[in-house]
N, C-alpha and C positions, 0 to 999 in steps of 0.2 A: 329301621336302619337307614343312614345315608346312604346316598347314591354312590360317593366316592367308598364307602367302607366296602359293598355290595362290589362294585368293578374289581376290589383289591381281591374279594371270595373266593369271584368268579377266574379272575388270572390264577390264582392259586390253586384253585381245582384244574384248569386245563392244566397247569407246569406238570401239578401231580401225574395225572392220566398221561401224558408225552411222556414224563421219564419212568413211570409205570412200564410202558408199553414199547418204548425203547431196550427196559431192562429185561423183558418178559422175549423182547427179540433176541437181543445178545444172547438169555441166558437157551434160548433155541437152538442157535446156530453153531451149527459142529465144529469142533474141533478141528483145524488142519489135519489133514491125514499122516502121520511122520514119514517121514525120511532117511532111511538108512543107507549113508554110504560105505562102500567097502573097497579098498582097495589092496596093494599087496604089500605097503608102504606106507605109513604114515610119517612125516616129518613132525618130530617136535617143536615150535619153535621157543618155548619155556626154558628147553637146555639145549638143545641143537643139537638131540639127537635123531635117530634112524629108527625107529621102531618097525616091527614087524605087524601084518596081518593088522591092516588100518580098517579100524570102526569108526566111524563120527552119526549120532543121532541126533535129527535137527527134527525138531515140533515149532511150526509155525516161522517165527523170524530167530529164534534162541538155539542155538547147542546144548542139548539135553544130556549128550555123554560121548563120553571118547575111550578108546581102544577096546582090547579085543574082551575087555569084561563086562562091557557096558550095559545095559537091558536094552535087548531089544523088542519094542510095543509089539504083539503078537497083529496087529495091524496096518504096519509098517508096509510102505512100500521099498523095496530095496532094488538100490542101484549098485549094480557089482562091475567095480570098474578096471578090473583085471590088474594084469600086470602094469599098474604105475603107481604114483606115489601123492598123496593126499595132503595139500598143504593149507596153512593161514591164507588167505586172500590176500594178494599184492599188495603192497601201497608204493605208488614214487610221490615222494614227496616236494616235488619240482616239476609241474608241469603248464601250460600255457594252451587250455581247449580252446581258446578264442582263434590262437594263430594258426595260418597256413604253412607248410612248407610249397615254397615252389621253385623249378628247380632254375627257370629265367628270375632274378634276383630284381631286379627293373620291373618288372612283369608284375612279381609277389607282390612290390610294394604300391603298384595301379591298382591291382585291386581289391586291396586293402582299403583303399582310399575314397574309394569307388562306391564299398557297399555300406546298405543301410544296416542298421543296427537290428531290426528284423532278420534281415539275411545274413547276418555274419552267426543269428541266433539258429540258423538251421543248419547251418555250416559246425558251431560249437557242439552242437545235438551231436551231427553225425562222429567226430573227432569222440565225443563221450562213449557211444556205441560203440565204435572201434577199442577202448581205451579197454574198456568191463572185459568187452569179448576177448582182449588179450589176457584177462587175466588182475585185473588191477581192479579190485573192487571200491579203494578209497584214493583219490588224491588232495594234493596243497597244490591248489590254481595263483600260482604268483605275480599273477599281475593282469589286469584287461582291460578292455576300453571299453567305453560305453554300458557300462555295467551289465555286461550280456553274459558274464558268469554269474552274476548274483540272480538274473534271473533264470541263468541252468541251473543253477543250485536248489534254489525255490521250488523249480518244477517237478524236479528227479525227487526232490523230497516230499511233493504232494502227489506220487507218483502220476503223473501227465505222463514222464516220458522217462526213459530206461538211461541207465550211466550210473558210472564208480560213484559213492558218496564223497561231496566235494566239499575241502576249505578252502575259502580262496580268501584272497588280497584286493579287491576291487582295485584301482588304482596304484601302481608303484608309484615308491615316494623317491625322487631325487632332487637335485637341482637344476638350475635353468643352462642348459650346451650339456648335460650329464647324460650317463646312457639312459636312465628315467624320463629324460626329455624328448620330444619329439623331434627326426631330421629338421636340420637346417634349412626349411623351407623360407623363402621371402617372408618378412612378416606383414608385407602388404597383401597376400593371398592368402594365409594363412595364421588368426592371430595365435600370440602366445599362451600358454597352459596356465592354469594357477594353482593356487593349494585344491580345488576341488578334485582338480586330473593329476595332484598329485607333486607336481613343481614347487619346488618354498625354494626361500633364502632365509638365512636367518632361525634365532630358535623358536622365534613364536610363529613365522610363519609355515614351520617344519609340524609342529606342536599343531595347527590347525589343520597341518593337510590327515594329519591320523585319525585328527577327530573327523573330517570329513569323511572317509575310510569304513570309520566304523558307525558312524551314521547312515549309510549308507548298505551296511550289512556283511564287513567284511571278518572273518573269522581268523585271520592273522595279519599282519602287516610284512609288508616285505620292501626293502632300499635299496636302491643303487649307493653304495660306497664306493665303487670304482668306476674304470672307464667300463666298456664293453667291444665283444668282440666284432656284434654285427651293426655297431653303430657307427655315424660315418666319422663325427669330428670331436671324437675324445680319444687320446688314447689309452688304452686297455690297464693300465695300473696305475694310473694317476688317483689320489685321492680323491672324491666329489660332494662330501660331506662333512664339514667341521666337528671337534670332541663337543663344542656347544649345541651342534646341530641332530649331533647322534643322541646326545645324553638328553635331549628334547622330547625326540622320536619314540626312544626305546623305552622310558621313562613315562611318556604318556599311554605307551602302548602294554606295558607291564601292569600299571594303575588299571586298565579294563580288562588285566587278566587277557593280555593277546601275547602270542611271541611273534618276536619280529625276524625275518631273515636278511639276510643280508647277500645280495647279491656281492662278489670280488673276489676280483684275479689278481688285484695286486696287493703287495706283503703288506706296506705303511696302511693302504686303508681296512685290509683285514683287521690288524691289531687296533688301530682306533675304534673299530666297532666291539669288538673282542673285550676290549678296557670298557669299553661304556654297556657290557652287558649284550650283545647281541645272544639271542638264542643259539642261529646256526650260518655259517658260512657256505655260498654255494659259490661251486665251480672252486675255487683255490688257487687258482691256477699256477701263481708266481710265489706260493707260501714258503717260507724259508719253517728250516728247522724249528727255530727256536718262536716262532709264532705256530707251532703245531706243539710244541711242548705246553705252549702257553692254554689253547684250545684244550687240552688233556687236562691241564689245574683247573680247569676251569670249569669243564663236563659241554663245554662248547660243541657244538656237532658238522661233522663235515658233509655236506651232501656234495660228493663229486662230479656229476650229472658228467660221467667220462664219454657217453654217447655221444653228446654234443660237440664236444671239442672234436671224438674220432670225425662227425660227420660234416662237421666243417672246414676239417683240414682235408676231407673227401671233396669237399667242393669247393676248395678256396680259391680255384681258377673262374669260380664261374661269378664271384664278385666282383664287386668294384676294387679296383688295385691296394686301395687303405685297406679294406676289411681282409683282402685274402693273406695281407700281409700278417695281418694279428690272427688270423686263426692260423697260420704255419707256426707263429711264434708262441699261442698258445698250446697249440701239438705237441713243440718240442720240449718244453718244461713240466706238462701237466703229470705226462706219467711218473718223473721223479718223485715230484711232489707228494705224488699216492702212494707209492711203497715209501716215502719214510714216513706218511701218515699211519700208514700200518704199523711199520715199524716202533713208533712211537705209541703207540694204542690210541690215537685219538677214536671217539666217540665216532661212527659213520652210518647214516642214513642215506637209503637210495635214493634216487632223483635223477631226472634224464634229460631232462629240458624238452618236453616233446614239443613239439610246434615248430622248435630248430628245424626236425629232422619229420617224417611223417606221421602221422599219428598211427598207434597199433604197434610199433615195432619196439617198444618202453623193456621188453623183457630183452632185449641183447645187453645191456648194461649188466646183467650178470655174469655172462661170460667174458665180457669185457675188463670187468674188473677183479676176474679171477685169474686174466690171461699177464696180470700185473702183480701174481702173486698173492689176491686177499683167495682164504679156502672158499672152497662150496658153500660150506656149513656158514660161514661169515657174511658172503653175499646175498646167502638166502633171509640170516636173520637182519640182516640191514633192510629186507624189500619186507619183514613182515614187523617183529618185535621190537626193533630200534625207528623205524619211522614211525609208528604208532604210540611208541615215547615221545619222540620228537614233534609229532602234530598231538600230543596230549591226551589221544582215545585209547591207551594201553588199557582203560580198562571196559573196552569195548570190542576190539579188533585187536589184530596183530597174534594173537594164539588161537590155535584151537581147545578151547576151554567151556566148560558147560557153565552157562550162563552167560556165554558170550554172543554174538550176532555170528549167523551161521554161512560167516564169508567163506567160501574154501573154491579151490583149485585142485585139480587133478593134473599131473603131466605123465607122460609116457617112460617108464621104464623106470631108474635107480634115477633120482633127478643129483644126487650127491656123486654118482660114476658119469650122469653126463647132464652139468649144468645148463645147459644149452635148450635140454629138453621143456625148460621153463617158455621156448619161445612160440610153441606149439602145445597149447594147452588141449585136453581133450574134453574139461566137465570144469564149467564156473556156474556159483553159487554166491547170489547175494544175497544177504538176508532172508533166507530159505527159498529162495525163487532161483529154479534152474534157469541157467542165463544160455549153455552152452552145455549141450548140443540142446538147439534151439528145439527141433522136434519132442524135446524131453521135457520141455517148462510143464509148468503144470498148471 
């Protein structure tokens, strides 16, 4: 025999023996032990009903069965978690683990500026940890610098390190003075952005910044179409993106099978994106009726991220005099807006903007946008089975269903008689890994 036929033997026989003995190992190693939760409650969220005497069976990272007829593995370890109520795992669909809130506004954005990309990555870690442990097993990361989500996302996904399962936007796409673009710093100290960070003009240079985006690893896309609140020199409903520039964006981003969202507060650049296909609208702010009626033809989705707007109209005093000015004027308009979106039935998925406000606190936008009139039942399934449409993993997440990934949450008492109770969660579960109460992981 040749030498080269002989070395091809001899590789073929070790491959053998390795996946021999690899499969000889797997076919070894136990079983996960199951998991049986039990509560006094279980929330549907399939039809957004109440059910009674809540069963869920998780084996390994799967939901094996739900309610109260389910098999329970004579095996099973069971967690009995008394009087509260058993839900789908959170999603907000609008979040920002990169950013800080700080409550000196001047301060935030020093050292912001300040840190390395390293350390903003242990800083995004901790913001992730906080995020699960409220309760939020998945979110949509809409936008970050220095690609320090993409590599939280990587990490949490080869488990390294614990946090909600993430889609992000690596870069938002706007244009150059747009809220997408960076403050008006000198551009002798600091140069300008380009399609890579996200900045275009024009359609093909709009067109290359997506591809940059998802070159890079991004799992949706997301645009600045309007001004923005905590930006210094746009104002907040001006258009920032041309019908060329959108139908570029949305259109490139659609072809890799991404959705794109659309940041806007104001009516004209809503509806431009709206007509050129945008997936989902966040924040609304300035939405006139008949661009919510349009949203509803269309199956457009509204994430109100209502947290935000409350929390910066809480701190409008402590900005710079432009910006306190647009979040008073966001405040006043925002909640009309929302009850005729109710009213109108548009499409609504949660989202809170966290990063605005501190990280952890993503579960009061429930109560918030119940206190404007949407039901319990409505904002519950906004945080599980409609955002989970909206970020595309409905048939992963967003129910408790067997053969689904065994996200789930417990909160304390009737969570439909006291919404609120979502903000104090007492047992999270991701992927069959007890997150919370920590002493219980397994």
């Amino acid at each position: 025999m040749t030498r080269p036929f002989v070395l091809r033997a001899v590789a073929a026989g070790v491959a053998a023996m390795v996946a021999g003995a690899a499969w000889a190992q797997e076919a070894a190693s136990p079983l996960p032990t199951p998991i049986v939760l039990k509560a006094a409650r279980l929330f549907d969220s399939t039809t957004g009903a109440l059910r009674s005497n809540g069963v869920v069976v998780v084996q390994g990272e799967k939901i094996t069965g739900v309610g109260a007829s389910a098999t329970v593995p004579s095996n099973a370890r069971v967690i009995d978690l008394g009087d509260a109520t058993l839900i789908a795992g959170f999603i907000d669909a609008h979040t920002h683990l990169t950013d800080e809130f700080d409550e000196n506004y001047y301060l935030g954005v020093y050292r912001g500026l300040m840190r390395f990309p390293a350390e903003k990555a242990f800083y995004a870690q901790r913001n992730a940890q906080k995020t699960l442990e409220a309760g939020f097993t998945t979110v949509r990361n809409v936008g970050a610098d220095d690609h320090v989500d993409v590599g939280l996302r990587n990490a949490i996904n080869a488990n390294v390190t614990t946090g909600p399962r993430i889609l992000t936007a690596v870069y938002s796409i706007g244009s150059t003075g747009g809220h997408c673009d960076q403050a008006p710093w000198p551009p002798e100290h600091k140069p300008a952005l380009s399609p890579i960070e996200g900045v275009c003009n024009g359609p093909e240079q709009c067109r290359e910044a997506v591809r940059q985006q998802m070159k890079f690893g991004a799992d949706v896309i997301k645009i600045c179409s309007s001004g923005g609140v905590l930006s210094e020199a746009d104002p907040v409903d001006v258009p920032q993106l041309t019908p060329a520039e959108l139908s570029a964006i949305i259109g490139e981003a659609h072809s890799w099978k991404r959705k794109v969202a659309a940041h806007a507060h104001g009516d004209l650049a809503a509806r431009l994106a709206i007509d050129a296909g945008i997936d989902s609208i966040e924040h609304g702010t300035f939405l006139t009726e008949a661009t919510l009626k349009l949203m509803k033809q269309k199956g457009t989705y509204l994430v109100p991220t209502r947290l935000a707007v409350f929390w910066v109209n809480k701190q409008a005093d402590t900005y710079p005099p432009q910006i306190g000015a647009k979040a008073r004027a966001a405040w006043a308009a925002h909640g009309t807006m929302f009850k005729n979106a109710l009213k109108i039935g548009v499409p609504i998925a949660f989202g809170t903007d966290a990063g605005v406000y501190p990280h952890g606190m993503n579960a009061m936008e429930f109560g918030l946008m119940t206190e404007l009139g949407m039901s319990p039942t409505a904002a519950l399934l906004s945080g599980t089975r409609e955002s989970a449409k909206l970020l595309g993993v409905e048939s992963e997440v967003g129910t408790l269903e067997v053969g689904k990934l065994a996200d789930v949450v417990a909160v304390p008492g009737d969570v439909l008689a006291n919404i609120k109770s979502t903000e104090h969660p007492i047992f999270v579960m991701r992927h069959g890994q007890v997150i919370v109460p920590k002493n219980a992981a397994r």
